[in-house]
ZAMI-509523 format. One record per residue (C-alpha): residue number from 1; x, y, z. Coordinates in steps of 0.001 Angstrom, whole numbers, plus 524288, in hexadecimal, padded with zeros to 5 digits. Example, Ala and Ser with C-alpha at 12.3 -4.5 7.8 and 13.67 -1.06 7.14 Angstrom:
<sites>
(1 (8300C 7EE6C 81E78)),
(2 (83566 7FBDC 81BE4)),
</sites>
This chain:
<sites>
(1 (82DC6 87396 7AF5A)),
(2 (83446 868F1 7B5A3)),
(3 (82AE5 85D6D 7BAA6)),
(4 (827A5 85CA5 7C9E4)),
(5 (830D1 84F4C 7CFE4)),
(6 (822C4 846B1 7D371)),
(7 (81DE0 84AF5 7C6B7)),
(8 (82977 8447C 7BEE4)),
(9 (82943 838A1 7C6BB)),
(10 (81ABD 836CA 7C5AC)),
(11 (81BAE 83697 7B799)),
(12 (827C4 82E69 7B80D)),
(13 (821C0 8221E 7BDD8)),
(14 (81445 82605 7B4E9)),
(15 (81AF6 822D0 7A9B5)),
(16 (8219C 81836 7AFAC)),
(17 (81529 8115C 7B285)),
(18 (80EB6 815AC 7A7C2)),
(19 (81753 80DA2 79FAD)),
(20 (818CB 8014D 7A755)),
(21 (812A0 7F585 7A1A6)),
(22 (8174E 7E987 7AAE3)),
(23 (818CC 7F1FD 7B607)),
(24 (80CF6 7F6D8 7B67B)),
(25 (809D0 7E8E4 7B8BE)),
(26 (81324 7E5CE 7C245)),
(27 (80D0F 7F249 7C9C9)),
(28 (80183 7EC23 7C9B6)),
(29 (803FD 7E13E 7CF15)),
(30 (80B2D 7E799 7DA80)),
(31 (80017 7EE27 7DC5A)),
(32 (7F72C 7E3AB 7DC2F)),
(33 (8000D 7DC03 7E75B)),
(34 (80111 7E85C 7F07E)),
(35 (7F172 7E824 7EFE8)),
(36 (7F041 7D85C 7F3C5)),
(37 (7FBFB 7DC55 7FE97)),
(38 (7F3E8 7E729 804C0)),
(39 (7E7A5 7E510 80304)),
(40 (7E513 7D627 80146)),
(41 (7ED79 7D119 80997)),
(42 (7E985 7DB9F 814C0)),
(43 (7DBD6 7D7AE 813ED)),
(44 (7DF01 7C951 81693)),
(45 (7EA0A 7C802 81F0C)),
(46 (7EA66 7D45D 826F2)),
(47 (7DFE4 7D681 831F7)),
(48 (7DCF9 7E55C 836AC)),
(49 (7DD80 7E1C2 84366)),
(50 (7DD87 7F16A 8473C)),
(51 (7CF73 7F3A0 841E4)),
(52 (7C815 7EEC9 84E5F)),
(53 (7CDAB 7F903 856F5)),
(54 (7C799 80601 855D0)),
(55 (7D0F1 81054 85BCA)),
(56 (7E094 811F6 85954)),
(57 (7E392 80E3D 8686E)),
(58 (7DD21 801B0 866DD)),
(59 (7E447 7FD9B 8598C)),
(60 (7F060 8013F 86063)),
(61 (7EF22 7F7E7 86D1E)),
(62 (7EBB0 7EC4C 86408)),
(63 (7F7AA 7EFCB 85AE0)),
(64 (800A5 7F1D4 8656E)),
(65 (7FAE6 7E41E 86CC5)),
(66 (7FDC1 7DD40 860B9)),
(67 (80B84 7E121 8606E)),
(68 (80FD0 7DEA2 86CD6)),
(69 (80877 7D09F 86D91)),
</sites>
């Protein structure tokens, strides 16, 4: 029987990663930059401003205050 489309790709990039050696670390160090983008640098430099209002109607007034300052 003739392999499903998803199935053959799967197994495609499998053995594609399977057999990388310096890509695997060059993978890993993307991955390790997308983690200090999104989660480092959110923690420091961006404030949740939104989390001291408790209802949707109240986040909405400060957002749209904010953008028409």
């Amino acid at each position: 029987m003739k392999e499903s489309l998803l199935k053959r790709i799967w197994f495609f990039y499998y053995d594609g990663f399977r057999s990388m050696t310096l890509g695997k670390t060059l993978w890993l160090i993307v991955i390790i930059k997308l983690f200090i983008m999104f989660f480092i640098l959110k923690l420091f430099f961006f404030k949740n401003e939104l989390g001291v209002y408790n209802t949707n109607e109240e986040k909405s007034r400060h957002v749209i205050q904010e953008l028409t300052k």
